[in-house]
C-alpha positions in Angstrom: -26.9 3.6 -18.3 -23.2 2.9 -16.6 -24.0 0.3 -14.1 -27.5 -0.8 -13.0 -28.1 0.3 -9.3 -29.9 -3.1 -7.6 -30.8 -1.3 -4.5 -32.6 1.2 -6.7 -34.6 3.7 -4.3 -34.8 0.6 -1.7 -32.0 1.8 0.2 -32.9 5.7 0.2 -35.2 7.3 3.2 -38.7 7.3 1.8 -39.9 7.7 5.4 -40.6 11.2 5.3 -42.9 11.8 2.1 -43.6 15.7 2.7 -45.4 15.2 -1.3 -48.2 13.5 0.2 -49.3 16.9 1.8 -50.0 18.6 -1.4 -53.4 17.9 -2.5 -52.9 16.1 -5.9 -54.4 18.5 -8.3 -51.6 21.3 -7.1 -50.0 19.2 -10.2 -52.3 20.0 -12.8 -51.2 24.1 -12.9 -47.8 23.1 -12.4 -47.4 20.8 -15.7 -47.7 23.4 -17.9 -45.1 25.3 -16.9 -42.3 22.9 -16.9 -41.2 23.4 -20.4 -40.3 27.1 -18.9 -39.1 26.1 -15.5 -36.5 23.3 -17.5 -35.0 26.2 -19.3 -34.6 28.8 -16.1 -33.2 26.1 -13.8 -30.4 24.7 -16.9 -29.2 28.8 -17.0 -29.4 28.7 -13.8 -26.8 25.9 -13.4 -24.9 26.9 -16.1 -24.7 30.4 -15.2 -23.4 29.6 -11.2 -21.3 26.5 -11.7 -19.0 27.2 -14.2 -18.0 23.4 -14.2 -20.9 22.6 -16.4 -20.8 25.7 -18.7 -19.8 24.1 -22.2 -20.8 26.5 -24.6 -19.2 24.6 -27.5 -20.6 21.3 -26.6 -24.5 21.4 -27.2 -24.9 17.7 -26.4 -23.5 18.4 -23.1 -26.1 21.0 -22.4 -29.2 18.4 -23.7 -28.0 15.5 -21.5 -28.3 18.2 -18.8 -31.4 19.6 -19.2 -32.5 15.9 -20.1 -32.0 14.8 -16.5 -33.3 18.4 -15.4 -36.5 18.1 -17.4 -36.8 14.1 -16.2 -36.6 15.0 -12.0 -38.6 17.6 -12.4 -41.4 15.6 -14.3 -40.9 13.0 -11.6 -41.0 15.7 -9.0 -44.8 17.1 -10.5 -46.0 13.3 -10.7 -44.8 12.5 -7.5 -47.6 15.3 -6.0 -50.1 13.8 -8.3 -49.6 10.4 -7.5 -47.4 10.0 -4.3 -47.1 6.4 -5.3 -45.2 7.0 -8.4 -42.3 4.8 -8.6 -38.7 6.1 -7.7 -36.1 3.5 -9.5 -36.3 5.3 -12.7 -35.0 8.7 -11.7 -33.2 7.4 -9.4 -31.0 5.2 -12.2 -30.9 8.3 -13.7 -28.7 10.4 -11.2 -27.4 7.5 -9.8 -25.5 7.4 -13.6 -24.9 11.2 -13.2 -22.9 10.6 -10.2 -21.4 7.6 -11.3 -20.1 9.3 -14.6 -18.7 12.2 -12.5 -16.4 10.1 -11.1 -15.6 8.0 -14.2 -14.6 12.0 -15.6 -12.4 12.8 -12.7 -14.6 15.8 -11.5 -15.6 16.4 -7.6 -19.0 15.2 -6.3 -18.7 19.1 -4.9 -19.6 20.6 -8.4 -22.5 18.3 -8.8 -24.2 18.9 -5.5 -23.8 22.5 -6.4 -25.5 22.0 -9.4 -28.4 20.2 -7.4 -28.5 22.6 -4.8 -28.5 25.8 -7.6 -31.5 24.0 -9.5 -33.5 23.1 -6.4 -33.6 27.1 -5.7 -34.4 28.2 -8.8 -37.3 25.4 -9.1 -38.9 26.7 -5.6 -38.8 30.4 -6.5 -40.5 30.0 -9.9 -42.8 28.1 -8.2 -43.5 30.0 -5.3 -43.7 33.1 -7.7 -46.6 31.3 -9.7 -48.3 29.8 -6.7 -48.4 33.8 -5.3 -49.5 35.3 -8.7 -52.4 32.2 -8.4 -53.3 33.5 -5.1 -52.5 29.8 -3.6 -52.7 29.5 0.5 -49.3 30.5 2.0 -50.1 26.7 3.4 -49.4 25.6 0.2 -45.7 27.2 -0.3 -44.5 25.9 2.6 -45.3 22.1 2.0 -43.8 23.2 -1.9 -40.7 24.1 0.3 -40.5 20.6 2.4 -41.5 18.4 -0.7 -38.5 20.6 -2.4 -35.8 20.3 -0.1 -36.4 15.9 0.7 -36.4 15.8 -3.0 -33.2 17.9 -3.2 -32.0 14.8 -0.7 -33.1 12.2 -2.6 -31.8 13.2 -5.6 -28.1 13.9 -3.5 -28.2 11.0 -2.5 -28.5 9.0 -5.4 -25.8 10.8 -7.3 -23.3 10.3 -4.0 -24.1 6.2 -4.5 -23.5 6.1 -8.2 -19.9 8.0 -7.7 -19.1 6.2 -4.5 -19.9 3.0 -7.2 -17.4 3.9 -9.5 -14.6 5.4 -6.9 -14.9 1.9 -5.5 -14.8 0.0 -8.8 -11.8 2.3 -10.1 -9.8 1.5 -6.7 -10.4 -1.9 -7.3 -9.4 -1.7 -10.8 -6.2 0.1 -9.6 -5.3 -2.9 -7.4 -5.3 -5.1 -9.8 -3.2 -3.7 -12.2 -1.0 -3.0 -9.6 -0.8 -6.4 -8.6 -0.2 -7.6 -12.4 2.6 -4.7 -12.4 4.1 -6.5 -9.4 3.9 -9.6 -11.3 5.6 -8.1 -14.3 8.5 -6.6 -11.9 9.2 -10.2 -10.5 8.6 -12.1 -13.2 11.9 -14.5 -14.6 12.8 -13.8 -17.1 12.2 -10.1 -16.6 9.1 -9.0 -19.0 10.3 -6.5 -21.8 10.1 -2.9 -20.9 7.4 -1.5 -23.3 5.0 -3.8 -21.2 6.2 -2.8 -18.2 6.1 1.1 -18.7 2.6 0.6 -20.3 1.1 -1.0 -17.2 3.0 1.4 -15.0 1.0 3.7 -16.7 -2.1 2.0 -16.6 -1.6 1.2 -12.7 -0.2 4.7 -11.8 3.1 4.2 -10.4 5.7 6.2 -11.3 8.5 4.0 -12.9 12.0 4.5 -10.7 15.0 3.5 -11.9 16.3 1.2 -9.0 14.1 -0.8 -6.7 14.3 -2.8 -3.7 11.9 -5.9 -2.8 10.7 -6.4 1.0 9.8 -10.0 1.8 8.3 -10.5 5.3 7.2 -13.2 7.2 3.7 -14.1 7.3 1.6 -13.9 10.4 -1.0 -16.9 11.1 -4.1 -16.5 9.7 -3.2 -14.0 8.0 -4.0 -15.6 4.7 -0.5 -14.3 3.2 -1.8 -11.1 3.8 1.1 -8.3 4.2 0.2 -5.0 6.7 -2.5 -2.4 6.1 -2.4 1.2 4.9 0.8 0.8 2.6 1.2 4.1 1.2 1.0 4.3 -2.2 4.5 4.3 -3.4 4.6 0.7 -2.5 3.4 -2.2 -4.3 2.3 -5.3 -2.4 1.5 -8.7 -3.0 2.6 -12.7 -2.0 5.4 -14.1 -3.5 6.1 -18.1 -2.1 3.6 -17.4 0.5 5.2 -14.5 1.6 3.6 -10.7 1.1 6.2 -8.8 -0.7 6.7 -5.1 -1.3 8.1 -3.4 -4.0 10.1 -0.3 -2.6 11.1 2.6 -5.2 14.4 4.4 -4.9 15.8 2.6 -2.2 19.0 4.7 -2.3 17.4 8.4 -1.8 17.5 10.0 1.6 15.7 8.7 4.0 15.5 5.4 2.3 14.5 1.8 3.9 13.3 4.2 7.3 10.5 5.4 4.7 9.0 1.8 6.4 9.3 2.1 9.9 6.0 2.9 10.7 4.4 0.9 7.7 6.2 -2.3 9.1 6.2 -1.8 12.0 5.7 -5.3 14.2 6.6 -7.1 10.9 9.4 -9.3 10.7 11.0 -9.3 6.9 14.4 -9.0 4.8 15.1 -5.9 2.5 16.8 -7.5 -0.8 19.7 -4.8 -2.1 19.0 -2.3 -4.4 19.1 -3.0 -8.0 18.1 -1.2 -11.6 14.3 -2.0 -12.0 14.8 -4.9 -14.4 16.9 -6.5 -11.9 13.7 -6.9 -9.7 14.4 -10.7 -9.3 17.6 -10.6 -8.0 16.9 -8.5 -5.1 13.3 -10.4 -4.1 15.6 -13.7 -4.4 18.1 -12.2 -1.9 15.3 -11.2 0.0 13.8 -14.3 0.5 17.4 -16.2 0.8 17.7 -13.5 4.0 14.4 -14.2 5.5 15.4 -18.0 5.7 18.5 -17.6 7.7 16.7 -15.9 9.9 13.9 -18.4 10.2 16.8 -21.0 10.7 18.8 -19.2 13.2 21.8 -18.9 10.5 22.0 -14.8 10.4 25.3 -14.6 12.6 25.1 -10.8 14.1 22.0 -10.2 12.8 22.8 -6.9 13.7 24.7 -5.8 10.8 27.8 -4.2 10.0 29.0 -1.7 12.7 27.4 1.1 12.5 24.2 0.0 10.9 20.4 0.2 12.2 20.8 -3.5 13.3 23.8 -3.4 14.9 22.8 -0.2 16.9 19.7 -1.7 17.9 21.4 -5.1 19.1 25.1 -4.1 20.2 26.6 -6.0 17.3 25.3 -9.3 18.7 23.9 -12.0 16.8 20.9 -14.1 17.7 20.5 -17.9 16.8 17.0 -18.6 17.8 15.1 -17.9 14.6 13.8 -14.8 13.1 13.6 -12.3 15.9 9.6 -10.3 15.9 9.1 -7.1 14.6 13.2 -7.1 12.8 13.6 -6.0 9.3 17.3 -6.7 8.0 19.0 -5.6 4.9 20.2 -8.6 3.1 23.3 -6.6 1.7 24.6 -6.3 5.3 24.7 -10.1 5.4 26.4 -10.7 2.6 28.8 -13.0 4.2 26.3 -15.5 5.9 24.2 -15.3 2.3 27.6 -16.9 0.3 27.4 -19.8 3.1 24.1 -20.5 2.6 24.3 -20.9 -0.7 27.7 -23.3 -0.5 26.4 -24.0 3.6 27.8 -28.0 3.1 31.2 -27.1 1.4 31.4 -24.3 4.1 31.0 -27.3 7.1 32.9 -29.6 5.1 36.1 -26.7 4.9 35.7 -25.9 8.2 36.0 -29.5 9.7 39.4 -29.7 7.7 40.9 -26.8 8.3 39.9 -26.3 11.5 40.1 -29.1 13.0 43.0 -28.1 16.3 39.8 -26.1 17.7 37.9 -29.2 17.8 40.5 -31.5 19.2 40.8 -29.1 21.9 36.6 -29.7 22.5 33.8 -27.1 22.3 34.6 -25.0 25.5 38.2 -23.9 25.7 37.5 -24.5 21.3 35.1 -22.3 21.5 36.8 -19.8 22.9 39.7 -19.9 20.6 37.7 -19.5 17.2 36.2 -16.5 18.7 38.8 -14.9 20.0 40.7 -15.5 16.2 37.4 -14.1 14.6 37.8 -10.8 16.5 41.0 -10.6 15.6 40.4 -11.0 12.1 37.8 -8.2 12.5 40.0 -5.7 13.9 43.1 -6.4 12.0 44.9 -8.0 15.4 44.3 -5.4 17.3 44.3 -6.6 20.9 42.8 -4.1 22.3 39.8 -3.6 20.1 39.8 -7.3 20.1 39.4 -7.8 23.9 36.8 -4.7 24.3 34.5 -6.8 21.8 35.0 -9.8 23.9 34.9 -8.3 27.0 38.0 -9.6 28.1 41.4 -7.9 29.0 43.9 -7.3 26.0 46.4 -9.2 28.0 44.2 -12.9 27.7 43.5 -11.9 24.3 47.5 -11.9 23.0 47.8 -15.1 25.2 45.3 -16.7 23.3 46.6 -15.1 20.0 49.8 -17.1 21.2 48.1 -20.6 21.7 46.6 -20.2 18.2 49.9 -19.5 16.5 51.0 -22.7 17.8 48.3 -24.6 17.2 47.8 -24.4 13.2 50.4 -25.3 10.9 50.0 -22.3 8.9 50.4 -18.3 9.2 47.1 -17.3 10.9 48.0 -13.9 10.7 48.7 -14.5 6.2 46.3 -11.7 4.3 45.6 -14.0 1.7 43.8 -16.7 4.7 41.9 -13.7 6.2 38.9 -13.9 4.3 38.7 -17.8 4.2 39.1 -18.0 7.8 36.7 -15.2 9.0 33.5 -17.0 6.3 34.6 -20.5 8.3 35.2 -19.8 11.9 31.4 -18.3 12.1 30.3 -21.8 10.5 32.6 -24.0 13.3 31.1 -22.1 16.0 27.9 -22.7 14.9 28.5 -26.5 14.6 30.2 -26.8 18.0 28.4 -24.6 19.8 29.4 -20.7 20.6 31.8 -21.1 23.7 32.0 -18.7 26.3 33.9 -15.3 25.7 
């Protein structure tokens, strides 16, 4: 027995009991053939579904015509005594079904089967019930009592392998989920392990990943979004659900989410070799904060990205905007900060500290209009388009800034310095107007 069915014959439709219209002692002629009838309807089943055909494995063919010989001795007792008790049969095919499922094989084949022995039980029957000269009465109740048998005996079968498809899929889940684990873990688990419950989970192993951490929604429980396809792994990493996305890097790549996502606000972590799993989920997570804090200056992204198309290259400081999924490797300057965020301020007071004599307003306007410039190499054109501002007030401001530091704010070797600072002054002061 796989798994003891509790419902037992409870739960099937014993309403209709088309048996307790044969009179009882229809049984007694039909006992003795049943030896006979057990062999015609197992070559009948092996003959028409060649699924069950094993001519090299004998004990196949016994535990078939085992469960053949046992409905159909149910089926002759249920006309002799309609009382007869169901749970016993119905354990029986329940475990057929249930094992069918376990073996991979379609509930089609065994309905088939059903439906092929059913037939050849009611022609036999009928045949002998002609040859006795039985009312035609009498053949037409065999036919009801056949066929709700024929359901009952369905329907068992289709509980026992819904059973065990649900069991398996639960089954899958978790190792899934203790695959997940191994992926994250620190320090990262050794290989072997991790192939062997790839196997075990089904999941293809890739050779670079990227980790998804989103923001949970209230009362969600921790709970990420439903219907992830299967090439994802999900689960909760700080109180976060986390995904697990393979090949990041193929065609197509981080858009593979759109639809899965969509709503959910999260940070892709960059793409790494599969044993590198932590660093990307800790990037991940690192990304999601800035948001949450209103730290992800253009949150939009490098030109030309997703983000930035969606938002015009500008950034947002009121939290985590809803239903936004940024890549944390288009934010890689605002990560450094955060990670160094009070040496950043501390840099920035000193060596910027003409824009704040100057106050937060014409400031303000001075450290952004030196950003641009940093972006686009001086140019005061480009500059003054992504202001919104003529060229002309761009080079007189370019000219107020030259004489306001004591060094070259033009020198290569500030450049980068200047343009991870000025984002981290503005912030403190306050963005100025344009």
């Amino acid at each position: 027995m796989t798994e003891l069915y509790e419902g037992s014959a409870e739960t099937d439709d014993l309403s209709a009991q088309p048996w307790r219209d044969v009179p009882r002692e229809e049984a007694r002629w039909m006992r003795p053939h049943l030896p006979d009838l057990v062999d015609t309807m197992v070559e009948g089943v092996l003959r028409n579904v060649p699924e069950y055909a094993r001519p090299d494995d004998p004990v196949y063919t016994d535990v078939i015509r085992g469960a053949v010989a046992q409905g159909m001795g149910h089926f002759v007792q249920m006309i002799a005594d309609p009382d007869t008790p169901w749970q016993e049969v119905h354990q029986v095919f329940f475990d057929i079904g249930y094992g069918e499922a376990v073996e991979g094989r379609s509930l089609e084949h065994l309905q088939n089967a059903l439906r092929v022995a059913s037939r050849t039980a009611w022609r036999y029957l009928s045949r002998e019930a002609e040859r006795l000269k039985k009312p035609r009465e009498l053949a037409i109740a065999l036919t009801e009592v056949n066929f709700a048998y024929l359901d009952l005996l369905a329907s068992a079968a289709a509980q026992g392998y819904a059973r065990a498809r649900e069991k398996a899929a639960g089954e899958r889940e978790q190792r899934r989920g203790r695959l997940l684990s191994l992926l994250l873990s620190h320090p990262p688990a050794p290989r072997e392990i991790v192939v062997e419950q790839a196997g075990l989970a089904g999941w293809a192993l890739p050779e670079r990943i990227a980790v998804i951490v989103l923001d949970p929604r209230p009362g969600s429980g921790g709970e990420g979004p439903a219907g992830l396809p299967p090439f994802l792994l999900s689960g909760v990493d700080r109180g976060r659900p986390c995904l697990v996305m393979p090949d990041p890097d193929r065609p197509g790549g981080a858009d593979r989410l759109t639809a899965t996502v969509s709503g959910w606000t999260g940070a892709i972590g960059p793409s790494v070799p599969l044993e590198e799993a932590g660093v990307s989920l800790h990037w991940a997570h690192r990304a999601l904060d800035l948001m949450a804090a209103g730290r992800l200056d253009a949150a939009a992204g490098p030109a030309g990205s997703p983000e930035h198309d969606r938002t015009g290259g500008r950034g947002r400081r009121a939290g985590a905007a809803p239903g936004r999924l940024v890549r944390a490797d288009h934010h890689l300057p605002e990560l450094l900060l955060q990670e160094g965020w009070t040496l950043a301020e501390a840099t920035a007071q000193r060596r910027l500290a003409p824009l704040t004599e100057l106050g937060p307003q014409r400031g303000g306007r001075l450290a952004m209009t030196l950003l641009e410039c940093l972006k686009h190499g001086f140019n005061a054109t480009d500059a003054a388009e992504a202001l919104c501002v003529h060229p002309q007030t761009v080079r007189y401001r370019l000219a107020q800034l030259h004489d306001l530091f004591d060094y070259d704010i033009e020198d290569p070797a500030l450049r980068l310095e200047l343009m991870l600072l000025l984002p981290v002054w503005l912030r403190d002061a306050g963005d100025g107007e344009p």
